[in-house]
C-alpha positions, 0 to 999 in steps of 0.5 A: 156802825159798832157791832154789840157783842150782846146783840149778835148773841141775842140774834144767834141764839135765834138761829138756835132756837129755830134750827130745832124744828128744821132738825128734828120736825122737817128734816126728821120725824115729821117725814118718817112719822108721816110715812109710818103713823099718819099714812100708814098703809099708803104706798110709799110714792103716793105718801112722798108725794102728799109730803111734798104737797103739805111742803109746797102748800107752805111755801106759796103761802109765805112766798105770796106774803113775803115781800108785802110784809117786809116793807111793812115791817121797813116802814114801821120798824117793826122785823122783831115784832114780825119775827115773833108773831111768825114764831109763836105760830110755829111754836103753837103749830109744832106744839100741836102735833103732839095731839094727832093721832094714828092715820090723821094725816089731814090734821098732821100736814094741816099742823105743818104746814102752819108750822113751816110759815111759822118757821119760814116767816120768822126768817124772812125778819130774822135774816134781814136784822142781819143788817142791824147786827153787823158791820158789813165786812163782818156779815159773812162771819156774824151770818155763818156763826147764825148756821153755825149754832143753829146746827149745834143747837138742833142737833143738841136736841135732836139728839136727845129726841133720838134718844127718847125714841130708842130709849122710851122706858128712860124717859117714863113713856110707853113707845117710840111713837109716844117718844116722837109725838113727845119731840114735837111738843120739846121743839116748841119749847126749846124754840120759844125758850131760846127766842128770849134772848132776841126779845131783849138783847136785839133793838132796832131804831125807834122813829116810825113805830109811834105812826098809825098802823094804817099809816105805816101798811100804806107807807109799806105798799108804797115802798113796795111799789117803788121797789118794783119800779126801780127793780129794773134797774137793780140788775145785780140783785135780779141776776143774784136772785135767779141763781139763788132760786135755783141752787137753792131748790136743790138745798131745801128739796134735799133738806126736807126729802132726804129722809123720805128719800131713804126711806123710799129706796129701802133704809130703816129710820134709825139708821136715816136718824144717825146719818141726820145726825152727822150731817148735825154736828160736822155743819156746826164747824163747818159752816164756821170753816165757810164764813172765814173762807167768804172772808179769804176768797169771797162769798161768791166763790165759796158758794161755788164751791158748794155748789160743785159739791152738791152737784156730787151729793145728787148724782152720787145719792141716786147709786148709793146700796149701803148704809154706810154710803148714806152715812159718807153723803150725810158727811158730805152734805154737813160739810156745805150745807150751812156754809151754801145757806150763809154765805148767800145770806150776807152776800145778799145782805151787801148788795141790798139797800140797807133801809128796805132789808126786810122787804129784799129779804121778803123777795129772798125768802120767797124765792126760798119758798117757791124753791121748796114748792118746786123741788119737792113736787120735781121729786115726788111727780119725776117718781110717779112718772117712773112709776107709772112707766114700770119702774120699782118704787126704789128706783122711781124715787133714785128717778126723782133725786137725780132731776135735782141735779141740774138745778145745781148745774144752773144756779151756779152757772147764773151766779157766775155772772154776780158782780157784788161791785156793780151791785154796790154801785147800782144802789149807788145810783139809785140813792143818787137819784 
């Protein structure tokens, strides 16, 4: 296989696209403007605790389509095609929170939950054209440059939706909240505008698409089929998987709680948004750093790393008094969060086999997406627990951060055991057979 200089563009770019509605929609706004304009006036605790339910309503969503509509697309060849119907729902779905007003919160999580399987759906097809983009020895490099421009390029724009909420008379626009709800319809636009370069720099191989769609949905399950009965036999994969479901829990719950986690132990939003922003621009380079450290030591063993880190970042989040503090964690968090997220990526990307990318990376993401259902509920039921035990509402949330750590504890101890030779082998066998 020869690497395309224009194809990898194409796919990065991508990753630049999307980040923007993880930044400043899931990571940021959404969280604090769900708190403050859509349930104003709920306890703080209870309005976490419908956050983390819109999350998980989201995840079992896509989690339950994943794996079917990845062996679909295998068959058909048809990931692009998948990639883009699951954006333009993102994108419309993002758009529309621009239209809610003040204390619908029904609407407002209706609006995100589409726009998380949006999102979430687009990346199951998204990361399985890894396989097509890159040689195998390069996927750990082609993966963390993907985070890479993904963190530059939301945090491009998140800066300029930050500016439009601090600074709302330069823009023309009456208040802040007018500045957010604007940042919504922004990151739908920038999402559908830099997807173009993915709609006609990356190619996949023509063969099957001239079959009948019934044809190619039957082909799909079939393949499907197949796959649970060999799975058994594929025991690295099963081993990867478990330990990714973990760790990657603890990633995504502090992806899209963090901010409502601030706000909860008593932080104000503008401060919350600068600290989003560091971790922004220090994951930019240091998710490059990661990918050239995957090809040094090994994938597996810079994942490790990352993960003793984030074992760190959630003990010492549950302590933190000071600003500053948060701003110390947000640098930490930056340094490992895309380098975690990629290098699981291509790491995955060699041990599966290369014809059913898409369905593999339909199991990958849906374990993804059962992790975001699973952390986000820890945090918001450990804090009602706490709550109702006659604990202060700061320190029931601290309560809930701190249960996350022993998710890192597991998912590392479980990754241990990875053996990326004996994968390879077993795919081996398999194909042989």
């Amino acid at each position: 296989m020869k690497e395309d200089r224009k194809t990898i563009f194409g796919w990065v770019l991508y990753d630049w696209a999307n980040s923007a509605f993880a930044t400043t929609v899931m990571a940021s706004f959404f969280p604090i403007f769900f708190k403050e304009y859509w349930t104003v006036g709920t306890d703080p605790v209870v309005s976490t605790a419908k956050l983390g339910l819109a999350n998980a309503t989201a995840g079992i969503l896509v989690a339950l389509m994943a794996p079917v509509l990845g062996a679909i697309a295998d068959r058909g060849e048809a990931k692009k095609k998948f990639l883009l119907f699951f954006a333009a729902i993102g994108i419309l779905a993002t758009s529309s929170l621009y239209l809610v007003p003040r204390g619908s919160w029904q609407a407002a999580a209706a609006c995100y939950v589409f726009a998380m399987m949006g999102f979430a759906g687009s990346i199951i097809f998204y990361d399985s054209l890894l396989t097509t983009v890159a040689t195998e020895a390069r996927r750990d490099f082609v993966s963390s440059l993907g985070f890479s421009m993904g963190y530059l390029g939301g945090g491009v724009l998140f800066a300029l939706n930050v500016w439009m909420t601090l600074s709302p008379a330069t823009f023309g626009l009456p208040d802040s909240g007018e500045g957010v709800k604007l940042s919504f319809l922004s990151v739908g636009l920038w999402w559908a505008t830099f997807s173009l370069p993915l709609i006609f720099l990356v190619r996949e191989r023509a063969g099957r698409l001239t079959k009948a769609r019934v044809a190619v949905i039957r082909e799909g399950l079939g393949q499907l089929r197949d796959t649970l009965r060999e799975i058994r036999h594929m025991k690295t994969i099963f081993l990867f998987l478990a330990a990714y479901w973990l760790y990657i829990d603890g990633v995504d719950t502090i992806i899209v709680m963090a901010l409502d986690y601030g706000l909860s132990i008593g932080f104000k939003a503008e401060d919350l948004i600068v600290a989003l922003l560091i971790t922004q621009f220090i994951g930019f380079p240091s998710a490059l750093f990661f990918g050239f450290l995957g090809e040094r030591i090994g994938a597996k063993r810079a994942i490790l790393i990352g993960i003793g880190v984030y074992l760190f970042i959630t003990i010492y989040g549950a302590f933190i008094d000071d600003k500053r503090e948060f701003f110390i964690l947000a640098c930490v968090i930056g340094l490992v969060q895309g380098g975690v997220q990629a290098l699981s990526r291509s790491l995955y990307s060699r041990i599966i086999p290369a014809d059913k990318s898409a369905e593999f990376f339909g199991f990958y993401n849906m374990l993804s997406r059962f992790a975001t259902v699973a952390g986000p509920l820890l945090i918001g039921m450990t804090g009602i627990a706490a709550r109702s035990m006659g604990y202060a509402g700061s320190t029931a949330s601290r309560i809930g951060i701190v249960s996350v750590a022993i998710l890192f504890l597991a998912g590392g101890f479980v990754l241990r055991f990875v053996d990326e030779d004996k994968g390879k082998e077993e795919l081996r066998y398999l194909s042989g057979r």
